[in-house]
N, C-alpha and C positions, 0 to 999 in steps of 0.2 A: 979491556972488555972481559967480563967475566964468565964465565958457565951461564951463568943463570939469565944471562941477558937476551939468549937465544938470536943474538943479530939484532934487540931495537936498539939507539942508543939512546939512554936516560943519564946522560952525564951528570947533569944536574942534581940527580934523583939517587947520586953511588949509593948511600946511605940507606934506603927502600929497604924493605922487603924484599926476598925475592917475587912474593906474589903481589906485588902490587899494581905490576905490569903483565901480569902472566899470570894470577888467578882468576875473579871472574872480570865475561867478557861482555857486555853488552853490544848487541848489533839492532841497526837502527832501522826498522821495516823500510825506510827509504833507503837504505846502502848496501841493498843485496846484490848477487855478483849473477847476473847473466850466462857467465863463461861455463856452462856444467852441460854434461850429458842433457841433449834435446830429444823431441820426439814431434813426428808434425801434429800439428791442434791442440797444443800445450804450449806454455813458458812457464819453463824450471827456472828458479833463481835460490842460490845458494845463501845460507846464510851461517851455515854451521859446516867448516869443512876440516880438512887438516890445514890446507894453504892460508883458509882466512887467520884459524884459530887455534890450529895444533893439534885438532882431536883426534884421536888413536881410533876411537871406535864405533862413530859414529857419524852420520849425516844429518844436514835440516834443511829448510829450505822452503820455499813456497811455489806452488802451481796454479795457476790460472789458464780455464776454459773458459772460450766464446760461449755466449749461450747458442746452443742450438748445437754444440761443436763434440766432435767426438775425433780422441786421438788414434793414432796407429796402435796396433796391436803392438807389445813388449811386454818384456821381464825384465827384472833387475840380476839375472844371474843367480849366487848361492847369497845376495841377502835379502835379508827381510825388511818387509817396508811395513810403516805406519800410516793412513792418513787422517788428518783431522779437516772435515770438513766446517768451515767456519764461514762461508756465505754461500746461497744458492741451493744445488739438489744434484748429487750425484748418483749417477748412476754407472757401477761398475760391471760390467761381463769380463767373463775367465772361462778357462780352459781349452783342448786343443782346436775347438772351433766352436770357441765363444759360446758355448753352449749353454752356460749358466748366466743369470742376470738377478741384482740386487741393490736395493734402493738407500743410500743413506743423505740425513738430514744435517741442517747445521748443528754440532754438537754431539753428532755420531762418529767415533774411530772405525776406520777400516784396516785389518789387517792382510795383508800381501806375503802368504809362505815363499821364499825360495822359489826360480824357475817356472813359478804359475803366469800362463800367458795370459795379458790379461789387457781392457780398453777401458778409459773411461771416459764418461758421455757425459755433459752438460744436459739434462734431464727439463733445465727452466730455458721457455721460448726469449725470455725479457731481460736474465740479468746474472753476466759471471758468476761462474764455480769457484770458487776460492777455496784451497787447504793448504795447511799445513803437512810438508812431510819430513818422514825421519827416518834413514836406512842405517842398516846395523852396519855399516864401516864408513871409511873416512872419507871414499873416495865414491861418485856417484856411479855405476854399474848399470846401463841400460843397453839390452840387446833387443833391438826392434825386429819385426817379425812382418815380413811380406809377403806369404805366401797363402794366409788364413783363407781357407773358406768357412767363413762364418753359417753357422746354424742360423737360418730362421723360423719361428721366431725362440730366441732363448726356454729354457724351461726357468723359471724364476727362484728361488731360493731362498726364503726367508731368514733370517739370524735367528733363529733361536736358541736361548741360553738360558741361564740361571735369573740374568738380568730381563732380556727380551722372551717375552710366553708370548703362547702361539696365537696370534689374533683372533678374534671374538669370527665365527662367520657371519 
């Protein structure tokens, strides 16, 4: 067995590359891993980890809300998270009591700094939130948060940037 085999065995295969077993990976939207940091009124499933695939610095993975469903209050600790909302309508609130609130579409990225506590909400009465997510290390970081007294109702927040200008009133 060599270095480069990292633990598969490709007997057959001595003669390979080394990256032909170990460069890229394909993971198959039906072969995601369950076993990752939970939170109640979500499922996390891994798909990009160190365990599955080796990676040093990075996470992926996908989450699904019920409609109508909103999870528990959490952070990821010191990393940073992406989301890519890709079916449905989320809606995210943040900070120390939920005080802010903001609306993204399918096709909208959400970004999650470090330590921001934060919920998100299933926004569509009819039909799963679906996203995609990606945190900046390998291993998934959720510290769930039970003590919120939430703001009612949120002050809301719009995104605006270079790309999103301020809606027409």
């Amino acid at each position: 067995m060599t270095d480069h085999d990292h633990g598969h065995s490709h007997e057959h295969d001595k003669d390979a590359p080394p990256w032909k077993h170990d460069g890229v990976r394909v993971i198959k939207g039906d072969q995601l891993d369950p076993n990752t940091a939970q939170t109640p009124g979500m499922f996390r499933q891994a798909a990009i980890n160190h365990a599955r695939v080796g990676a040093q610095k990075i996470w992926a993975g996908k989450v699904t809300i019920e409609p109508n469903a909103k999870t528990g209050v959490h952070h990821h600790g010191a990393l940073e998270s992406v989301i890519f909302v890709l079916r449905g309508r989320a809606r995210m609130r943040w900070g120390e009591r939920l005080e802010f609130v903001a609306e993204a579409n399918p096709g909208d990225f959400i970004y999650v700094p470090p330590y921001v506590p934060h919920q998100e909400i299933n926004a569509a009465p009819d039909q799963p939130l679906e996203c995609v997510l990606v945190r900046s290390d390998n291993e998934a970081v959720v510290v769930n948060i039970t003590d919120v007294d939430p703001i009612e109702p949120p002050e809301e927040v719009l995104w605006i940037d270079p790309i999103h200008k301020q809606p027409e009133a």
